[in-house]
C-alpha positions in Angstrom: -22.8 1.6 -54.4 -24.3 -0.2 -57.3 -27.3 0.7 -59.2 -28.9 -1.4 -61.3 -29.7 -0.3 -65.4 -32.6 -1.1 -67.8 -33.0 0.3 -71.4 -36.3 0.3 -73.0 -36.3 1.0 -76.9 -38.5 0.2 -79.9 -38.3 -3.9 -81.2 -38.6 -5.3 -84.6 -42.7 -5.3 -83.7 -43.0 -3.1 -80.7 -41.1 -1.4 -77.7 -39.0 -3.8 -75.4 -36.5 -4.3 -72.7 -33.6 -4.7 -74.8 -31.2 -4.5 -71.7 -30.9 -5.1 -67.8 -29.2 -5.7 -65.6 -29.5 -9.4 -63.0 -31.4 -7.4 -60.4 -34.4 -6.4 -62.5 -37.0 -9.3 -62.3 -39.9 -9.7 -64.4 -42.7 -7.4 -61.9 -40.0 -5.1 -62.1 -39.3 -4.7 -65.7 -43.7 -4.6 -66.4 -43.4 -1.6 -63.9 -39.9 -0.1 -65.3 -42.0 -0.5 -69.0 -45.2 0.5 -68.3 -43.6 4.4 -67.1 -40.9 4.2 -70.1 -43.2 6.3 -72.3 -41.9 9.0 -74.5 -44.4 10.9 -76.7 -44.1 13.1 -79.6 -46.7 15.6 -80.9 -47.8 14.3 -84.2 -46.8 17.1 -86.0 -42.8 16.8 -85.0 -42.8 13.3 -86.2 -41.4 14.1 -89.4 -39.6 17.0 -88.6 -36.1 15.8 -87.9 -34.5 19.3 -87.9 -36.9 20.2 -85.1 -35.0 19.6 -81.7 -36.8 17.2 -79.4 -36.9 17.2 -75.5 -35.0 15.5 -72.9 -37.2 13.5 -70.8 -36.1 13.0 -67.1 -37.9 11.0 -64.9 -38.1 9.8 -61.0 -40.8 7.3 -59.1 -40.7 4.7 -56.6 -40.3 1.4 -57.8 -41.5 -0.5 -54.8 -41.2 0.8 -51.3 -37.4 0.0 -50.6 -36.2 1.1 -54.6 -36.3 4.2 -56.7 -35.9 4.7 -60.4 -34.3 7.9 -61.9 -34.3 8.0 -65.9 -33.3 9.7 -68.8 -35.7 9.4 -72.4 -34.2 10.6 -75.7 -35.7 10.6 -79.3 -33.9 8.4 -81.9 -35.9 8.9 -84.6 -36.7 5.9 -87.0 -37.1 2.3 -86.0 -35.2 -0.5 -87.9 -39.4 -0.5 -89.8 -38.4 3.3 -90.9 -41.1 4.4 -88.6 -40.9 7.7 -86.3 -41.4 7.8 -83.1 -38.0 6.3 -81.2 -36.8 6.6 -78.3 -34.6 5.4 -76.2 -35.2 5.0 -72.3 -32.6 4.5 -70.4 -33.7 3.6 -66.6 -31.2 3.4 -63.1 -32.8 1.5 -60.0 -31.2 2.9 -56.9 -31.9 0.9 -53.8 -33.4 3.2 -50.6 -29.6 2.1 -48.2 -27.8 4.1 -51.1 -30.2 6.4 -52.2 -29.5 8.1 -48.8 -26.6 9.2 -49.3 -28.1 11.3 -51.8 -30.3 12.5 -48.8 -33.0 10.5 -51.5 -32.7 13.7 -53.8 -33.5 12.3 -57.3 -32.5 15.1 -59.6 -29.0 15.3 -57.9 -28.3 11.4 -58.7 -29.6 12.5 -62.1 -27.1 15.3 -62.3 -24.5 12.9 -61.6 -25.3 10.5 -63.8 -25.6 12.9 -66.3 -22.6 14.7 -66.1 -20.6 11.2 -65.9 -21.8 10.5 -69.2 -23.5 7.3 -68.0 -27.0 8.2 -70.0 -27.0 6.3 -72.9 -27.5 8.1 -76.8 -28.0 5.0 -78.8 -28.4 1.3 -78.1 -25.4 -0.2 -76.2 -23.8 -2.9 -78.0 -22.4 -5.0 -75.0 -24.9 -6.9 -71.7 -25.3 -4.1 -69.2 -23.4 -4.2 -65.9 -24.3 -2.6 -62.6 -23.2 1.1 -62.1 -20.8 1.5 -59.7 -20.8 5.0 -58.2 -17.8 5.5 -55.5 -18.2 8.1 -53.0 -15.8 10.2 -54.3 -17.8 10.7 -57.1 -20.4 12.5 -55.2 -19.8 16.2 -55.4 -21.7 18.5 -53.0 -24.4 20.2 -53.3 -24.1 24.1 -55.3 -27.3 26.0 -55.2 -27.9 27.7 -58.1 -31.4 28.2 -57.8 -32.3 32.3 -58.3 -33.4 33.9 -54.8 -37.3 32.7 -54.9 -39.8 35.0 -53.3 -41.0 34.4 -50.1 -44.7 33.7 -51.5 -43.6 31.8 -54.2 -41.8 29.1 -51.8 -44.8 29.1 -49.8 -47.3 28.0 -52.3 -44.9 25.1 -53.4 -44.6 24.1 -50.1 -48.4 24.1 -49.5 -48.9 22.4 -52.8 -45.9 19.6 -51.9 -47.4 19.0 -49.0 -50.8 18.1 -49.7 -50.0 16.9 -53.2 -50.9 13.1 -52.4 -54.6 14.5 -52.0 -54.4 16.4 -55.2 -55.3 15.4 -58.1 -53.9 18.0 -60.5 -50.1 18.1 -60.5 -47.6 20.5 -60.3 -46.4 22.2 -64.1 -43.2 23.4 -64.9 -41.8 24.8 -68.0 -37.8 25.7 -68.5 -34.6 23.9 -69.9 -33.6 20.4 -69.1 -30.7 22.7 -66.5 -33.8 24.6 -65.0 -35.9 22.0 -64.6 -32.8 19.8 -62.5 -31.4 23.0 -61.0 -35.3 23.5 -59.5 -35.8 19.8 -58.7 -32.8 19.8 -56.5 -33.6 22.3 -55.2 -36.9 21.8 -54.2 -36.2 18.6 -53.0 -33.8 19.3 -50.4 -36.3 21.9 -48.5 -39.2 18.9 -48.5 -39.3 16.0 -45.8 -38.1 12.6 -46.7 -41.4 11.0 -46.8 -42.2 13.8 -49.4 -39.2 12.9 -51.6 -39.7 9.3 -51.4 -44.0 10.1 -52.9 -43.2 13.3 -55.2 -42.3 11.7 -58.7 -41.7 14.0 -61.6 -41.9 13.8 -65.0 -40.0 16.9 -66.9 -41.5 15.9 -70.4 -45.0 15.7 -70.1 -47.5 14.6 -73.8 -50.2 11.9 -73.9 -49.6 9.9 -70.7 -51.5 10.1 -67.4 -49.3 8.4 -65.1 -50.7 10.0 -62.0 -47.4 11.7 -61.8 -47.7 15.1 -59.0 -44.9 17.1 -61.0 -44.9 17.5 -64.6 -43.1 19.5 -67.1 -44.4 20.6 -70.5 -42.1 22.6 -73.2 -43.2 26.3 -74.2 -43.0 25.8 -77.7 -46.7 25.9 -79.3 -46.4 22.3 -80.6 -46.5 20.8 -77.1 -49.5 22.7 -75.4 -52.2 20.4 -74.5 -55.1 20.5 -72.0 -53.7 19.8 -68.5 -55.9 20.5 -65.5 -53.2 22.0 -63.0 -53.5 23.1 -59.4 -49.9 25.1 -59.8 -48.1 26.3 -62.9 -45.1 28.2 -62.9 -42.4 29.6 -65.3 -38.7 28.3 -64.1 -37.2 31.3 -66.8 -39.2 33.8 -65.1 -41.1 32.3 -61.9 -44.0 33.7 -62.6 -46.9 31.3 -61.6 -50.3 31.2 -61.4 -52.6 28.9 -58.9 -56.0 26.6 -58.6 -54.7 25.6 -55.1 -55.2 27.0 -51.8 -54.1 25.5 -48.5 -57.3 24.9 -46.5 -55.2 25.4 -43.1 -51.4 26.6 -41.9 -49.4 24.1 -41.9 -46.8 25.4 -38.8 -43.8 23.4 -40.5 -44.4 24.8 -43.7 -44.4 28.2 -42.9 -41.1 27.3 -40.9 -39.7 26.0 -43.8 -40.9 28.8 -45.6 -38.9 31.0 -43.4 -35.5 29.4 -43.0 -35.3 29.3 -46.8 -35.9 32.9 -47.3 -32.8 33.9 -44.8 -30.9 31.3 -46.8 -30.8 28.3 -44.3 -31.8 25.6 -47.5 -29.0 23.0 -46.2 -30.0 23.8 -42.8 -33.4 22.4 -43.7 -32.5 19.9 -46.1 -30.1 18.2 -43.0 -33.0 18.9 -40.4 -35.6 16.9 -42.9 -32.4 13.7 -43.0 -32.0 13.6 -39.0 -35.6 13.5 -38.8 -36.0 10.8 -40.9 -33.2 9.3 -39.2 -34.5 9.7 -35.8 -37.5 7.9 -37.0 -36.4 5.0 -37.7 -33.9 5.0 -34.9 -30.7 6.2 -36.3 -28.8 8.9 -34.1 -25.3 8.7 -35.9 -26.3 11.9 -37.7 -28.1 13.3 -35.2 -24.8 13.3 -33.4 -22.8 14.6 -35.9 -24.6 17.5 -37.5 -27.2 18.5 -34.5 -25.2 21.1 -32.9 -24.1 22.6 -36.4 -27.4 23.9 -36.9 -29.0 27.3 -35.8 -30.8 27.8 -33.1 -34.3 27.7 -34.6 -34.1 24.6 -36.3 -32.4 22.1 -33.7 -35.8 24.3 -31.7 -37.7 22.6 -34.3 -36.4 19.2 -34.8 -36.5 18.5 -31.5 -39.7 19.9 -30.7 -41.0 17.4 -33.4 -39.3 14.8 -32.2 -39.5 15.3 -28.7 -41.0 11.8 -27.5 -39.2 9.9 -29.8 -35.6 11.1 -29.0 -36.6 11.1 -24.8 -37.1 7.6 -25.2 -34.2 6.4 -27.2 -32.7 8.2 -24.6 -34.3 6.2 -22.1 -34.2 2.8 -23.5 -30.4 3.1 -25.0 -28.8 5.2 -22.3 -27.7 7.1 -24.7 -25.8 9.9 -22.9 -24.0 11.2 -25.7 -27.5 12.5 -27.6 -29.2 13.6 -23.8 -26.4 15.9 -24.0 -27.2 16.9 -27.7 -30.3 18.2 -26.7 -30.0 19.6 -22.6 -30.8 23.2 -23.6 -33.8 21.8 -25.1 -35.7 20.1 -22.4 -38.6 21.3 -20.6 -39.9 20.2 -16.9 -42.6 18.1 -19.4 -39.5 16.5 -20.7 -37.9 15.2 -17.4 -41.2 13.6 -16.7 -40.5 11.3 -19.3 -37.0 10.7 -18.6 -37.9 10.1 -15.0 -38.5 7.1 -16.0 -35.1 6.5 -15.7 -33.2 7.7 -12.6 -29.7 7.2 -14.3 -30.8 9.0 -17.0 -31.6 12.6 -14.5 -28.5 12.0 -12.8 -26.4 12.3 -15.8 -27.9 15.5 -16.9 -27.5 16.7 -13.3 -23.7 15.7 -13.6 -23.4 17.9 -16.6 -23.7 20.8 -14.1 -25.3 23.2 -15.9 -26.3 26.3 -14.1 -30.0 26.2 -16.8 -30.4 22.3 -16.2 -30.1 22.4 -12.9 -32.9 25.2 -12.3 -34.8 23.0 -14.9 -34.4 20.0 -12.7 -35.4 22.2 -9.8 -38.4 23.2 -11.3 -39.6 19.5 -12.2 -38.5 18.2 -8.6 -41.0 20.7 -7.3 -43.4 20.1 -9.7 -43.5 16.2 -9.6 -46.1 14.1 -7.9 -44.0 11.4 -6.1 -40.5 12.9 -5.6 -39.2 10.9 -2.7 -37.1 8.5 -5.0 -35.4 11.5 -6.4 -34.4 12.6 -2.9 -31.3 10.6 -3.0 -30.1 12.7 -6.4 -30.9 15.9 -4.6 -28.4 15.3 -1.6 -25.8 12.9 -3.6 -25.3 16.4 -5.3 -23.7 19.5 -4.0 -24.7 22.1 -6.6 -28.6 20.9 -6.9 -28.7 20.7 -3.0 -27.7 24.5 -2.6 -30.0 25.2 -5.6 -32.6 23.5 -3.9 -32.4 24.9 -0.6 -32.1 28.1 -2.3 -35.5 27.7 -3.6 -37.3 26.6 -0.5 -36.3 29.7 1.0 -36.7 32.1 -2.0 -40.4 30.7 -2.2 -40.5 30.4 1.9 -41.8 26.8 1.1 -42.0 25.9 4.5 -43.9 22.5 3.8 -40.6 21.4 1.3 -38.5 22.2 3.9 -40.8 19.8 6.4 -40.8 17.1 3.4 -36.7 17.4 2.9 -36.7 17.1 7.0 -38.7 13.7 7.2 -36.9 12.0 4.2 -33.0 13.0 5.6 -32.6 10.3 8.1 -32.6 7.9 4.8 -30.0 10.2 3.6 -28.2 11.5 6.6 -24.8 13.4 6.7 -23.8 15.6 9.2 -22.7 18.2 6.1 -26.3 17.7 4.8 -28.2 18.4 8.1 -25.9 21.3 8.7 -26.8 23.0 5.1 -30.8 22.1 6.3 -30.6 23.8 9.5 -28.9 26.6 7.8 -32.0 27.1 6.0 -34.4 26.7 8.7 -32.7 29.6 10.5 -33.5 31.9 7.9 -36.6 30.9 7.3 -37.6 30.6 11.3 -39.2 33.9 11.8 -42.1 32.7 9.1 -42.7 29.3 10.5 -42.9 30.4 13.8 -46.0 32.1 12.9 -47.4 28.4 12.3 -48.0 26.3 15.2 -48.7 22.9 13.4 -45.9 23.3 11.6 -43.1 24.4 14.1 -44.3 21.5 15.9 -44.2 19.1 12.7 -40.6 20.0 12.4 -39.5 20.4 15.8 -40.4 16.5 15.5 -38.4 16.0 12.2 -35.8 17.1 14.3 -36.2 14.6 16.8 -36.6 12.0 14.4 -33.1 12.9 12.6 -30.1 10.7 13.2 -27.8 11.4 16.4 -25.1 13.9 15.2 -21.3 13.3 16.0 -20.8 17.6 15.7 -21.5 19.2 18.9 -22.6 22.2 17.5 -25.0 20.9 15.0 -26.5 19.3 18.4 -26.5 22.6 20.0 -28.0 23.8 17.1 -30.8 21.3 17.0 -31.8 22.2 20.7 -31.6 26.1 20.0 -34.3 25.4 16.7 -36.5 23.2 18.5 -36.4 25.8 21.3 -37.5 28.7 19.1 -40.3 26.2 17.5 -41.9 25.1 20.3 -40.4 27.2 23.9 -40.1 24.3 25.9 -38.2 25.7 29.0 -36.5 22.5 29.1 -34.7 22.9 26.1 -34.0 26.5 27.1 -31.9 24.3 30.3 -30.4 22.5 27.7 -28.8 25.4 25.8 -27.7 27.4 28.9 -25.8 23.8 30.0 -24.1 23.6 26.8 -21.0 24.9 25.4 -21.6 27.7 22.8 -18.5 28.2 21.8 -18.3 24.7 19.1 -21.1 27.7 17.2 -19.5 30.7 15.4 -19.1 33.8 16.9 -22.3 35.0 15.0 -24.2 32.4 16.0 -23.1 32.4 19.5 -24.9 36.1 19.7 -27.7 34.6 18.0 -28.3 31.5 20.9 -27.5 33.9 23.5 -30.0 36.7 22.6 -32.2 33.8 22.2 -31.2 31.9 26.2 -32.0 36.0 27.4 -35.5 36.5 25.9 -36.5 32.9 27.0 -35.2 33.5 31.0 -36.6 37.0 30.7 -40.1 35.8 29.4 -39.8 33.5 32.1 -38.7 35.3 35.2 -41.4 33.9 37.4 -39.4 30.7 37.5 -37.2 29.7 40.7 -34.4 28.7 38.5 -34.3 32.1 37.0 -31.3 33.0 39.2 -29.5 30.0 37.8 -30.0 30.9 34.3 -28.7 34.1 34.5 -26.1 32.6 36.1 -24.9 30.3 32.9 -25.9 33.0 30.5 -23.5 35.4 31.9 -20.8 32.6 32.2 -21.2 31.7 28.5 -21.3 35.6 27.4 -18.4 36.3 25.9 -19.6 40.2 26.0 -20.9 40.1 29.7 -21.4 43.9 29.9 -23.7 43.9 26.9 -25.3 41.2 28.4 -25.9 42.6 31.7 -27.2 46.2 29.6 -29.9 43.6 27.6 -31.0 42.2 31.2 -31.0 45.6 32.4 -32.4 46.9 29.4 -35.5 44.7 30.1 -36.3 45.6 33.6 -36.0 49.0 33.2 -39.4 48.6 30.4 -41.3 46.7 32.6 -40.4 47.2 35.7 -39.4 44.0 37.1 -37.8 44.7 40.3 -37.4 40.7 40.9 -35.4 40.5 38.5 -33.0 43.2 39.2 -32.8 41.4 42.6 -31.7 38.3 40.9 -29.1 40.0 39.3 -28.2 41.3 42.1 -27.0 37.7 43.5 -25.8 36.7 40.4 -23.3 39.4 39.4 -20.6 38.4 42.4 -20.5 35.2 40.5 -19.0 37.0 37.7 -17.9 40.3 39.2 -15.7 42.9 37.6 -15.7 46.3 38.5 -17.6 47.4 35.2 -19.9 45.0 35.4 -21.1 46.5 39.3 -20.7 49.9 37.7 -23.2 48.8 35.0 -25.4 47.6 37.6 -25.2 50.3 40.0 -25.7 53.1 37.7 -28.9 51.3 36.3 -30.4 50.9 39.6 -30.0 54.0 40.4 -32.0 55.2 37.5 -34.7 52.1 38.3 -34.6 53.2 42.0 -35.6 56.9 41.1 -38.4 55.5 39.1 -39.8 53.2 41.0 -41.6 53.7 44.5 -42.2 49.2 44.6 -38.7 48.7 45.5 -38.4 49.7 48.9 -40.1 46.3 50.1 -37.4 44.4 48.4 -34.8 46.9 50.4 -33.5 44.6 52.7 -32.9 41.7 50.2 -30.8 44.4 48.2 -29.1 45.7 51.3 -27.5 42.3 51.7 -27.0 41.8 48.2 -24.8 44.9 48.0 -23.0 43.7 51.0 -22.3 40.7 49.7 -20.5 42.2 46.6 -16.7 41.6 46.6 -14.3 44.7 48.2 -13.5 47.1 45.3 -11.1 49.7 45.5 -13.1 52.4 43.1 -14.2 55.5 45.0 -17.4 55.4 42.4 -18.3 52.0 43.1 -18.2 52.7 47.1 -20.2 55.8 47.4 -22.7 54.1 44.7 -23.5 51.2 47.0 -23.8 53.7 49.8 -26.0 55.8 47.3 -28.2 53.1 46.7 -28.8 51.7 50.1 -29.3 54.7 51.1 -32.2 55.4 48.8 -33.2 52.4 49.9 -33.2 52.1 53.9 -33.3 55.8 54.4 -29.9 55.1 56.7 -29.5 59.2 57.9 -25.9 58.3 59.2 -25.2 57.0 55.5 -26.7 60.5 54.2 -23.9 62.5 56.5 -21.2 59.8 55.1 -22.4 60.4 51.2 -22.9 64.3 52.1 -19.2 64.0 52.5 -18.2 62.4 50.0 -16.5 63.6 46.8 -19.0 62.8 43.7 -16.3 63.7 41.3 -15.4 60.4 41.3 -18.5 59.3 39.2 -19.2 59.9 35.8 -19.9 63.3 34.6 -23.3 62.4 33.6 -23.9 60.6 36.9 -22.8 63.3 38.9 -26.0 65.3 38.0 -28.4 63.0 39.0 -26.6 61.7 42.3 -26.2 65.7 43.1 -30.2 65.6 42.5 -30.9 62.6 44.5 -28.8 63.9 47.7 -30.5 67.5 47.8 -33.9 65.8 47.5 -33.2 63.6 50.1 -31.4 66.4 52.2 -34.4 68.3 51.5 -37.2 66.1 52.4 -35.9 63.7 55.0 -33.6 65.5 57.4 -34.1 67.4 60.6 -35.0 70.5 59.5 -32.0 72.2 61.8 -29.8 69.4 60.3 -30.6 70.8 56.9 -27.9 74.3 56.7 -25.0 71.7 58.1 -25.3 68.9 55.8 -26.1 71.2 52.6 -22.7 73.3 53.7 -21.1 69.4 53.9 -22.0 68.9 50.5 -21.2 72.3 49.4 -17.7 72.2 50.6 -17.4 68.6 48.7 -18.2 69.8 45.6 -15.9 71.2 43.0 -18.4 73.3 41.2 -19.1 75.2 43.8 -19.9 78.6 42.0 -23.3 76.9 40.6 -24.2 74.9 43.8 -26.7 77.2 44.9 -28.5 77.6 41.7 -28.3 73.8 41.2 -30.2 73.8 44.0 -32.8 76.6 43.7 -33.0 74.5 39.9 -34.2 71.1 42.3 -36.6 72.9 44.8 -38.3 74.8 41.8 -38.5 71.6 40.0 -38.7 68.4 42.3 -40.1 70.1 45.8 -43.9 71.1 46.2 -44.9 74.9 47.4 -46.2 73.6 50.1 -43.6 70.9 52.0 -41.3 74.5 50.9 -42.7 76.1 54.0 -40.9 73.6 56.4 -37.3 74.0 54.2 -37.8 78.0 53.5 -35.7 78.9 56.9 -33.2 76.2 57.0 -32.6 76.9 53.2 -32.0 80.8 53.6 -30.0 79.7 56.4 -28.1 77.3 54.7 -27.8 80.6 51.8 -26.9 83.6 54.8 -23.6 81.0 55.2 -22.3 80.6 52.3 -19.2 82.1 51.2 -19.9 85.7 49.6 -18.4 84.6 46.2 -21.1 81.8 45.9 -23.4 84.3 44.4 -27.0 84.2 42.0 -27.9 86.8 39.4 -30.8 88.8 41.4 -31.0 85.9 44.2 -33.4 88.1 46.2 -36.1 88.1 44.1 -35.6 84.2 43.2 -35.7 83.3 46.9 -38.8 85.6 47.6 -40.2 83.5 44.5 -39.2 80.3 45.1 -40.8 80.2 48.5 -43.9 83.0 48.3 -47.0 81.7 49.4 -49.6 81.0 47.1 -53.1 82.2 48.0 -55.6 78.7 48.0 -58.2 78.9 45.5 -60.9 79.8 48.6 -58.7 83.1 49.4 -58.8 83.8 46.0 -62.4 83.7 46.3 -62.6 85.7 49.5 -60.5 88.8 48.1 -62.7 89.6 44.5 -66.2 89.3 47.4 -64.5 91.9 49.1 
């Protein structure tokens, strides 16, 4: 870079421009002349041993150049007269004064330490200085630590300086006064540096300049209105100033300097002024460098500026820069541009993405955005994800009505995924359901036959059209899962048992049963079912279904749960004929159990006496343990209360001789007539009984049986001979 020189000094009748360089035109030199002004206190005129001050100076020139300057005294003119200085002047243009970050006491320190100030009046035409980037040595701070309060009220003052009219006033050494400047200048903003001029020898001029420095020494105190002085040897300061309001960047500022973060700031204030006027090279260079807190507050300052250079460049490269820093505010903006949100959504980032989420739900008109949703794997999950973490059952309608646009058989698979889980709360809402079961409809024909099958089983559960219950049980559940095949099942079973009036029942149970892979728990659920509500239809239906599908366990299910209906339930003896031929129609079987069941349950049934004398002679060891109670129950009863009275000893003594346990029999059966017969259909059974009792073998024996017989079968006096005995 070249920077252009002018020398001012004193002439044989006045002071002149004795020397510039080819840049400097006239208006420049009348403005270069007019702030060349070095004054002396009257009384040092004449005192040569006396030392004088350095004079260092900086001020715009015009709006795209900067002067920095150095004054000396030299004493006598060629007239012998006091008062000589010499001013030697650098113009700088703004390009190159960058790359000093526009930091004028820093190109004043290099200058200065170069040697390129002159002491006397050069003897040869000036020439432009070259300064070569090596030259430029990085920044050492050598400031002392500042209090926090003291870099607050510079700050404050710096900032509202322009509207001041009393300056800034230093005093110090010519290395304090750069050391400070330097300093200072890297924690202000750019537009600050480029207004702030200083002036570090300050006597007799008013140049309007907002930082001024005056020397200690008693010789050099005039009256100077100030709103801040301070004391660079021992920064101690004293104010006229205070900040009408808080300025948030200032006290930010104010912060990052205390914990040491100066070249933080100073390269926050360059990419700003970079960003303004549309520069991102920096920005893409330094940005992540910086802490936390101040890329926070670069962007945040920035915010509109850098979302549409993002926009309008398609920059990529600075979207990236700043992803952790976008807000769902943010992506309204870059909306703007659809490429631009699908970039940051192939970054994959676990934090954008949930950002994105968040702006997807909260945006106005989404619908162009759908297609980014389902292009992408990892925002489609997170989306779904959402929909049913906030059960947002009117997203998942939206998503449903906008798929056909964007169909895929993976897509509508993930979507009915999610309207499974989240079934049990729309089916609460009728609009809805029916809204969606539409959707459905609506959606493009599938090539995978279960996500058909799964279609029909959701429409089904939305809005229980039998016919799509018909559907299901035609269709082959085995393209679903083994989970979900128990999930369409239990569903086919609740929607034949809620409608069991149906003629077609029959048939349903038929192709549930043949699509059960677990027909016996199957069978238990049907069971299960009539048993609550008492729905002896039904059992019939099973009845002439079950040979369709027969296994011996599945009959033995059937049986033993009939039984228990049958003992329940006085209605079934009008359906007694329909169930004889039922059982008859079962296939042969060769389990003992199974045969003297379906004799056990006809029996019950029809009442048949010569199927009692065939059961009484049966062995019922051959059923269950636990069904052998309650068939041994069922047989006394009806021993009890339907035979011939005289037919009563022989068949009980049949039964007794077919049972194993025979040294409990008879108090099994005192147990049933105390507990099943009443006292008084006991008077027709009491002889028979003790009949039955005289014949049995003497080993068959009860604790005390006298006195239980005599109980079980005294009569009771009614409550009228009650009456009748306390009157007599």
């Amino acid at each position: 870079m070249r920077l252009e020189q002018h020398i001012y000094t004193s002439g044989e009748k006045e002071f002149i421009t004795i020397a510039s360089t080819q840049g400097i035109n006239r208006e420049d030199q009348l403005k270069l002349e007019n702030n060349s002004l070095y004054i002396l206190p009257g009384s040092l005129l004449y005192k040569n041993e006396h030392e004088k001050p350095n004079k260092y100076i900086y001020y715009p020139l015009n709006e795209e150049r900067f002067v920095v300057g150095k004054a000396i005294y030299i004493g006598e003119d060629k007239m012998g007269r006091p008062g000589n200085y010499l001013f030697h002047n650098y113009v700088i243009s703004k390009s190159d004064f960058k790359v000093f970050y526009l930091n004028p006491a820093s190109l004043i320190k290099l200058i200065e330490d170069s040697g390129a100030f002159k002491n006397s009046i050069p003897g040869e035409s000036l020439k432009n200085y070259e300064i070569l980037e090596s030259d430029i040595k990085k920044y050492s701070d050598t400031m002392p630590v500042m209090k926090k309060d003291l870099i607050l009220v510079l700050l404050y003052y710096c900032f509202s300086c322009v509207l001041q009219n009393s300056p800034l006033l230093l005093s110090g050494t010519d290395k304090e006064y750069l050391d400070f400047l330097e300093w200072l200048y890297r924690i202000l903003p750019i537009d600050l540096r480029e207004k702030i001029s200083f002036d570090t020898y300050y006597y007799g001029t008013s140049l309007g300049i907002k930082i001024i420095g005056i020397p200690d020494s008693s010789e050099f105190q005039q009256s100077v209105s100030y709103s801040l002085k301070l004391n660079l040897s021992t920064q101690q300061y004293s104010s006229n100033y205070s900040a009408k309001e808080t300025i948030p960047l200032v006290e930010f500022i104010t912060e990052m300097v205390v914990v040491g973060k100066s070249d933080e700031i100073n390269t926050m204030h360059v990419l700003e002024n970079d960003i303004k006027n549309g520069d991102y090279a920096g920005f893409k260079d330094l940005f992540d460098n910086l802490s936390l807190g101040i890329r926070e507050m670069i962007y945040s300052e920035n915010r509109k500026t850098i979302l549409n250079y993002i926009i309008n460049k398609r920059d990529m490269e600075v979207l990236y820069k700043t992803k952790d820093h976008l807000t769902v505010e943010d992506l309204n903006i870059l909306s703007q541009d659809t490429q631009v949100i699908q970039k940051l959504i192939e970054i994959d980032d676990r934090i954008i993405l949930e950002l994105i989420m968040r702006w997807f739900y909260a945006a106005t008109d989404r619908k162009s955005f759908y297609t980014l949703i389902i292009r992408f794997d990892c925002l489609l999950e997170l989306f779904l994800k959402k929909i049913e973490s906030d059960n947002d059952i009117n997203m998942l309608l939206e998503v449903l009505q906008v798929i056909p646009q964007h169909y895929s058989d993976q897509i509508e698979t993930k979507l009915l995924d999610k309207l499974f889980n989240m079934l049990q709360d729309i089916k609460g809402k009728k609009e809805i359901s029916k809204k969606i079961a539409l959707s459905l409809d609506n959606l493009p024909e599938s090539l995978s036959d279960a996500t058909k099958l799964k279609r029909i089983y959701l429409k089904y559960e939305l809005i229980d059209d039998p016919l799509l219950l018909n559907e299901m049980l035609e269709s082959d559940i085995s393209v679903l899962t083994e989970d979900f095949q128990e999930i369409v099942l239990d569903t086919m079973l609740r929607g034949i048992l809620r409608n069991n009036k149906s003629d077609k029942v029959q048939k349903q149970l038929n192709l549930l049963l043949g699509k059960s892979a677990d027909k016996h728990s199957c069978l238990l659920e049907i069971l299960k079912e009539i048993e609550s509500t008492d729905n002896i239809y039904l059992l019939l239906d099973i009845f002439k279904v079950i040979p369709l599908h027969y296994s011996d366990r599945l009959e033995m299910i059937l049986l033993e749960k009939t039984l228990l209906i049958i003992s329940k339930n006085e209605n079934i003896g009008k359906l007694a004929n329909d169930f004889k031929q039922s059982v008859e129609n079962f296939p042969e079987t060769g389990s003992k159990a199974i045969k003297l069941l379906r004799k056990i349950i006809v029996y019950a049934l029809m009442n048949d006496q010569l199927l009692l004398n065939e059961i009484v002679e049966s062995d019922i060891s051959v059923l269950a343990k636990n069904k052998q109670t309650q068939v041994f129950d069922l047989i006394v009863k009806k021993i009890l209360n339907d035979s011939d009275p005289e037919e009563i000893p022989m068949k009980l003594i049949k039964l007794y001789r077919n049972t194993q346990d025979k040294r409990s029999f008879l108090q099994k059966i005192i147990d049933i007539i105390e507990r099943d017969i009443p006292i008084k259909a006991r008077k027709t059974i009491k002889e028979p009984f003790l009949n039955f009792v005289n014949n049995l073998p003497k080993k068959v024996t009860v604790n005390d049986v006298d006195s239980k017989l005599e109980a079980l079968f005294e009569s009771k006096p009614s409550f009228i001979e009650k009456i009748w005995r306390l009157i007599r």
